[in-house]
N, C-alpha and C positions, 0 to 999 in steps of 0.2 A: 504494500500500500504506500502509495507518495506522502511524506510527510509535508506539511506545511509550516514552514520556518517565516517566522517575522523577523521585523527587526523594525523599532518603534523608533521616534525622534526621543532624543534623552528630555527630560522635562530637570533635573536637577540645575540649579540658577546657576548661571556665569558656563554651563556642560555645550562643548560645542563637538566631540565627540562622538564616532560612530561605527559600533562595534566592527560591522563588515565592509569595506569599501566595492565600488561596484567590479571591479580587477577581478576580487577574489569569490564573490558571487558564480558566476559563470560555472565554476568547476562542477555547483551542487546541481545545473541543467539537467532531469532528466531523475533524479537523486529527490530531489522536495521543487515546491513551487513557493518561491520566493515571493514575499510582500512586506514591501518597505513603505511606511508612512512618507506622508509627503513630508516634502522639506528637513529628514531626517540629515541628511547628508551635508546638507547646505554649510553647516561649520566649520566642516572640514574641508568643502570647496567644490563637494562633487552634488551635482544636481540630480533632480527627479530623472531628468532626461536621461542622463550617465545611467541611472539604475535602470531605465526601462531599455537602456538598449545590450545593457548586459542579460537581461534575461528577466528581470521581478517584473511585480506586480504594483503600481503607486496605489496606496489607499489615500485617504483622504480624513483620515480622522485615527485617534488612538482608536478610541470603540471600536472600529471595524479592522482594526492592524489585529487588536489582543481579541475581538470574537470571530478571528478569521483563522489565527494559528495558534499550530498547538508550541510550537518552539520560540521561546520569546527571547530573541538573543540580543540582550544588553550590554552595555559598560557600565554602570551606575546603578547602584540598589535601588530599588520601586518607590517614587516617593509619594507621597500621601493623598495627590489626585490620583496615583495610577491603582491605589489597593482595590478599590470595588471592581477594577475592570478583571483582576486574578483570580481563576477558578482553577479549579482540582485538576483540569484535564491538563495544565500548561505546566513543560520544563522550562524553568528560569533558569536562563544560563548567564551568569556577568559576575563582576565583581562585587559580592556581596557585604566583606567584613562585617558577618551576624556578630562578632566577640562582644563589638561597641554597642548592639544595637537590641537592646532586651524587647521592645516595642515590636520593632518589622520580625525579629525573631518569632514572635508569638503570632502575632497575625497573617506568616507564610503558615506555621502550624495549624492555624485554624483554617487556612482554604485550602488545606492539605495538597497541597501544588509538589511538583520538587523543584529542587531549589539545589542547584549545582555553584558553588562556587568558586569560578575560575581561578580565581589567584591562588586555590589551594589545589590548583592539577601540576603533579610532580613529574620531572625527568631526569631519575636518578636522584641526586639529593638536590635537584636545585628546580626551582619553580618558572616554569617557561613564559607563563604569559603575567606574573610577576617579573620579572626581571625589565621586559625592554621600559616595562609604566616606572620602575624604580631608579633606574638611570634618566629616565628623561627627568624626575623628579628630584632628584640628585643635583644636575643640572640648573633646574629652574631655581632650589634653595637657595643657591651663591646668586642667580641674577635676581629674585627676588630681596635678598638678603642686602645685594648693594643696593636695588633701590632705596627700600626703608632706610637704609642708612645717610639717604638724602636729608638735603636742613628741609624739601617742603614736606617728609613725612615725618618729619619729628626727630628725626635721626642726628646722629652726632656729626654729621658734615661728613663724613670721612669716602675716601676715596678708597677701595679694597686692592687698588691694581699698585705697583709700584713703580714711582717715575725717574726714580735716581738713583737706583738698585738697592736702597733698603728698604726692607719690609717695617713697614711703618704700620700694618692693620693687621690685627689676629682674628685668624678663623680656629674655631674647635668644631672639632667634627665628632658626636657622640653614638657610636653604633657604625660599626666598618664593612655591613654588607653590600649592597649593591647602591645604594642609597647615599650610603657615607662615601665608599670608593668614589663617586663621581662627584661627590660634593668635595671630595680631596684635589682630588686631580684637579678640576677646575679653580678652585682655589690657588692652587700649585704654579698654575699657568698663568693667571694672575700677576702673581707673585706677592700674594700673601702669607705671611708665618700660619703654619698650620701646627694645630695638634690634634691626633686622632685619640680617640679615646675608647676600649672594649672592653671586654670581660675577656678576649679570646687572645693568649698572649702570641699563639703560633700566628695569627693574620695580623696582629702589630707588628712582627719580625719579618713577614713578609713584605708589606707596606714600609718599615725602616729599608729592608733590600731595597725596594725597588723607587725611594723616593731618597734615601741618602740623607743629605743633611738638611735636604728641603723641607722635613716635618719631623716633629716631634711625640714619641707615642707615649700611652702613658694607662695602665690597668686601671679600670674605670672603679670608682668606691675609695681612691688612695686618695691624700692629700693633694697631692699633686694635682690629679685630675678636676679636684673642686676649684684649685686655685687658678688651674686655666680657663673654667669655662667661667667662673666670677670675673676674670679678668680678661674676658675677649670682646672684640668689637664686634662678631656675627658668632652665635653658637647653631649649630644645624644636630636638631635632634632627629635622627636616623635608626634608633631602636625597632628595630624587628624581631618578634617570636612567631614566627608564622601560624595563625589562626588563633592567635589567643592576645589578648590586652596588654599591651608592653608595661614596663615598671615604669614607674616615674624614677625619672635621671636627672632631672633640672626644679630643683625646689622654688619653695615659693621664696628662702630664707637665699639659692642662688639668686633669683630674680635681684632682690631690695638692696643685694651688695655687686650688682653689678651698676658700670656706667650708665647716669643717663644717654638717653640718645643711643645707649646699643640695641643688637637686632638677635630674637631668637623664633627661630625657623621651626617648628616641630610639624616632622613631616608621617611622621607614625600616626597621625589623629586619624586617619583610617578607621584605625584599630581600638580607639580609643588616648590617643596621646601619650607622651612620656615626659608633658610641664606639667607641674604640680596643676589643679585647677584650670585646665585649659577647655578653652570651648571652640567649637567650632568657626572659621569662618569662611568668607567667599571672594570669590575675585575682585569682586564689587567692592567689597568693606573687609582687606586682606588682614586688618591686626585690631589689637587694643594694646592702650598704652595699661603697663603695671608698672610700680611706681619707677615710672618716667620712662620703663625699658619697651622696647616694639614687641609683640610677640605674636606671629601670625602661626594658623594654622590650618590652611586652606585644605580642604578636604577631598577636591577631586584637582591636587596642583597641574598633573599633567594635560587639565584644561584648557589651561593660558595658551597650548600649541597644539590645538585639535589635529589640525592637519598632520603635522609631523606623529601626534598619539596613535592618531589612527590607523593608519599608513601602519607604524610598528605593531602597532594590534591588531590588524586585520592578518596580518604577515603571519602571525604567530599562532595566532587563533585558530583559520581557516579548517586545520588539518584536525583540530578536537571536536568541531561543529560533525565531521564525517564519522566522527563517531556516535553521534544521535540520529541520524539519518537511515540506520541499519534496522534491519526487526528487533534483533534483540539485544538494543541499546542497553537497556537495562541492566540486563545481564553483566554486559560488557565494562558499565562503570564499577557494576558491587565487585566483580570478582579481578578486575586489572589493578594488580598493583599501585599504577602512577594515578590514575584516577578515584579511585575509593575516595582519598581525604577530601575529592569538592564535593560526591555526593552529602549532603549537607542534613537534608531536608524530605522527606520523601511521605505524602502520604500520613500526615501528622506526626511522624516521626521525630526526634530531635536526633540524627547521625553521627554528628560529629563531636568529638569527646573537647576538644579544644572549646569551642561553644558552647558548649556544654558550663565545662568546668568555670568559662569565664563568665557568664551570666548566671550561675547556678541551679541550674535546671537538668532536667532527668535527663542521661543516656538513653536513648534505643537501642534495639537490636534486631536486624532483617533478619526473617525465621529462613 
């Protein structure tokens, strides 16, 4: 039987994002009958026309995208107009981060849908369609990070590049996965003083190899490591535990002894955050000041460059979409190793143990 895959316009504010681009459509011809909301595409650059000549269908309204297919292939968690449109019969496939989110948690349970998790589909130990969203986010940190650090955001004036060959601006980079490594490097290029900071001493001694005298590393919880991120001009919080609520690494007591006019970046808010009391925010309205210091936490950052986001997401995606497309999909996620951990959600179930444990609520178990 032809499955029917959508793919709705993101409704999340400042989301210009879209999961599949029309390139990589094409291949599922013949496989599902594609329907794509109108103007889905448009943030990224690619038109209704581009979709209908790859092969979809344009709808004209969310209603008739999510009452038309069973496959609702997203970027961005459902937000709160799209919940009445979710019934039982739809696989939600996108990035969900349920850890942070006890609310949408409960009410995918209740319209008993499943609910696939993309950023928790594994290949080998490392997370595929996590990784290209984490470096471009990486990235965005240090260019968001100079901005705020402008006089019109409140920022301490400071210029993060260096013009005379000393490094005059400190970055601290807290959390060395994919996230941090590009918040480094960037940094690096700059030529700002960096210090990375981990819990994991072998990927500090890596990062010393491969960065030399250019950064500073330093086991995260030591003295040392408070006194750099009190005393830096951009901290980038980069904590990741994959599928579960990062610790808080940057206090409220770092906050009040850091410079006015500095910038802290926390890009984990995903997940739930790693700044003491942090809250959400958006493209739109990127930080709040605490006492005097910037501290943004934009929640879907790889926004700010739909085009380029998508393009990497669609790239990376494409080949997991073929795997719902088959009869016995189902099948194929409980029992594959790299897939298991997105099955999430199934049938009022709660699947996943990370989720689980982070919003404290019951395991499942598929009989």
């Amino acid at each position: 039987m032809i499955k029917k895959l959508g793919i709705p316009k993101e409704v999340k504010q400042d989301e210009g994002r879209v999961a599949l681009i029309p390139e990589h459509i094409t291949q599922f011809t013949g496989l599902a009958d594609i329907f794509v909301e109108t103007q889905a595409g448009v943030g990224s650059g690619f038109t209704d026309e581009d979709y209908k000549q790859a092969g979809a269908k344009i709808v004209s309204s969310a209603e008739e995208l999510y009452g038309t297919a069973q496959i609702i292939c997203k970027v961005k968690e459902p937000q709160s107009e799209e919940f009445e449109l979710l019934n039982s019969d739809h696989v939600l496939f996108g990035y969900l981060h349920l850890a942070s989110n006890l609310s949408l948690t409960k009410i995918l349970l209740e319209k008993k849908l499943t609910g696939i998790a993309t950023e928790m589909i594994m290949s080998g130990k490392e997370y595929p369609l996590l990784i290209p969203m984490s470096k471009i986010a990486g990235n965005l940190a240090i260019q968001k990070g100079m901005q705020f650090l402008e006089y019109s955001s409140k920022g301490k004036g400071l210029l993060l590049s260096s013009l005379s060959g000393e490094k005059n601006s400190k970055v601290t980079v807290i959390g060395c996965g994919e996230v941090g490594r590009s918040s480094i490097h960037k940094s690096i290029q700059i030529g700002a003083s960096v210090t990375a900071i981990d819990i994991n001493e072998d990927i500090l001694n890596e990062l010393k190899n491969q960065y030399g005298e250019n950064i500073t590393t330093l086991v995260s919880g030591s003295e040392s490591a408070t006194n750099a991120i009190r005393s830096a001009d951009l901290v980038v919080g980069a904590v990741l535990l994959p599928g579960r609520k990062p610790p808080i690494v940057i206090t409220e007591e770092d906050i009040s002894s850091m410079e006015k006019g500095s910038v802290i970046v926390d890009v984990a808010i995903d997940q739930g955050g790693c700044v003491e009391g942090v809250k959400p925010n958006t493209h739109s309205e990127p930080f709040e000041i605490r006492s005097g210091v910037i501290v943004s936490a934009i929640a879907n950052l790889p926004g700010a460059v739909p085009k380029t986001s998508s393009i990497e997401l669609s790239t990376n995606l494409q080949k997991y979409v073929d795997y719902l497309l088959v009869e016995n999909w189902f099948d194929e996620y409980k029992n594959n190793e790299s897939l298991r951990p997105s099955l999430q959600i199934h049938n009022g179930l709660l699947l996943s143990e990370e989720v689980a444990d982070s919003l404290s609520l019951t395991l499942s178990k598929l009989v």
